[in-house]
N, C-alpha and C positions, 0 to 999 in steps of 0.2 A: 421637639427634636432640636437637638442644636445645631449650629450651621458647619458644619462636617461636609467636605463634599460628599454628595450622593453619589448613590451605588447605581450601577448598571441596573434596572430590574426587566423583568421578564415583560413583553410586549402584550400580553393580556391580566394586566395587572394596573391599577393605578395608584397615587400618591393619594390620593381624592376619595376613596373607596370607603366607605363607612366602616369596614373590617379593620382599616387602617387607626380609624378611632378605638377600637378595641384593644388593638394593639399598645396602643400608647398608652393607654388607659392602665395595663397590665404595668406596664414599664413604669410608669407614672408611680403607680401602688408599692412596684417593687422596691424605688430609689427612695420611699417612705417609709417603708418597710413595713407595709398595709398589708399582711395575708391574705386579712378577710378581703379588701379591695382586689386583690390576683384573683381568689376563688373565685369572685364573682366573673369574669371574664374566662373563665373552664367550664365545660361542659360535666354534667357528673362522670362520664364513662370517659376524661381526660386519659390519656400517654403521652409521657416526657421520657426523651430520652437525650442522653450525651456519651462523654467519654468515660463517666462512671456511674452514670445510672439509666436503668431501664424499669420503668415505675408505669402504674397506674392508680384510678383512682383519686382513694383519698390518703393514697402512699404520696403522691405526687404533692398533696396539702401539706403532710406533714414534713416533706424536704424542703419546700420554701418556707414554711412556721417555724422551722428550725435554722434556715439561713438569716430568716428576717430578725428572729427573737438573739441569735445570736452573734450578729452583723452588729458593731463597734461604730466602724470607721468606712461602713459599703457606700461609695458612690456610682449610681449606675445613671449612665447615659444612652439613651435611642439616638443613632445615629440616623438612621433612615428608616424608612417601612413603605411597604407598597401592600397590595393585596387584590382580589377579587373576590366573588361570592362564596369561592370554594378553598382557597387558600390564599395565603400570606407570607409574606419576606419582612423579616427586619437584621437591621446588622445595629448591634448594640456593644457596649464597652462598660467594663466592672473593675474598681480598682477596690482594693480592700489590701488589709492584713491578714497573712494566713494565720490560722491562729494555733497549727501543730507549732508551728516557727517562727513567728513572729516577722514574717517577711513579707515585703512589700508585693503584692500583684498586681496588674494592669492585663484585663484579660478582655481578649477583643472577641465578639462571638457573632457568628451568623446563624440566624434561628430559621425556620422554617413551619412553618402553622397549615395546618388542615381546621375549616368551621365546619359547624352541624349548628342549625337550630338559634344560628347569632353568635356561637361562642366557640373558644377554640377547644377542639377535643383531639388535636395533637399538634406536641411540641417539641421539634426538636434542635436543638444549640448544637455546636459544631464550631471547635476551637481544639488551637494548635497545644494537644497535651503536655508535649516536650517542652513548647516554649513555654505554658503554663510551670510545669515540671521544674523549669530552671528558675523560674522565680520565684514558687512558693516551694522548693525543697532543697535550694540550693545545690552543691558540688555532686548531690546523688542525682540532683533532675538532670544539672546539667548533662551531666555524663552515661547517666544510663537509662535517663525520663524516654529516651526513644526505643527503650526496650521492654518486650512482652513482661517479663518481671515484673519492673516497677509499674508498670500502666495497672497489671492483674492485683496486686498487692495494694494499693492506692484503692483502685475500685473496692474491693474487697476490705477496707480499712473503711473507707464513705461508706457501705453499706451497715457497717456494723455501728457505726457510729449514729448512722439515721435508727437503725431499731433498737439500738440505748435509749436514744433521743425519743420513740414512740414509748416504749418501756417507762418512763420516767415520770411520763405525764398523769396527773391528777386526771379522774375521768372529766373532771370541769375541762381542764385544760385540752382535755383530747376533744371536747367538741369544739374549739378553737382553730382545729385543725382538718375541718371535713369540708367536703366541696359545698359548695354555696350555689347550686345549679339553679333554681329559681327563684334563688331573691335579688 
């Protein structure tokens, strides 16, 4: 983690917490753009969700195999993480080029983690769409990223683009993309 001030976390939670290594471990893989390194840190029966995806499985695989493989210029930092045995806090930071627009993002996200079993089997990010909106779609985010419209159309544009993206895959390359639950 970098030296960012920490976050407030919740009083049954530690910095210390062996979850916490899992956590970072995840983060760690993602800023490498190691798929198979995130799989391993999912439980097989994983759910991710945010502001435009609600995924399970090894749908969840193939939305990071598709961000990692198609991630340029993605720098992701773990700003913080707590956890205990049953859940986990981290607040993390992703700057990247969009790549519909070629514009610059800086996207700050607070995640939230449920374990089972050592691994996390839900994940969910939680970041300001709008502000998102306004950096990676310009004069439309700004102005109308706060409305049901665009947020619907966005999501509905990521989804389609993730099942091009599963669509496209060599059957090689689709097992590149499945959860990695006990290895």
């Amino acid at each position: 983690m970098n030296s960012s001030p920490q976050h407030p976390i919740p009083a049954d939670m530690s910095r210390e917490h062996p979850n916490v290594t899992l956590i970072q471990t995840f983060y760690t893989c993602f800023n490498q753009r190691d798929h198979k390194g995130m799989m391993r840190c999912y439980h097989p029966e994983i759910h991710f969700s945010d502001a435009l995806f609600d995924l399970n499985g090894d749908a969840v695989a193939a939305m990071w195999y598709m961000f990692c493989r198609n991630a340029m210029d993605l720098q992701v930092i773990l700003t913080d993480a707590a956890a205990n045995e049953h859940a986990g806090i981290a607040h993390w930071e992703a700057t990247y080029h969009f790549s519909e627009t070629g514009r610059q993002v800086h996207n700050i996200v607070a995640a939230q983690f449920d374990f089972k079993a050592g691994k996390i089997i839900r994940h969910h990010d939680d970041w300001d769409f709008w502000q998102w909106s306004d950096m990676a779609l310009g004069a439309t985010g700004r102005f109308l990223g706060w409305t049901p419209v665009v947020k619907n159309a966005t999501r509905k544009k990521a989804g389609k683009k993730l099942a091009d993206f599963i669509e496209s895959l060599s059957a090689q390359e689709t097992a590149e993309y499945r959860i990695l639950g006990g290895e």
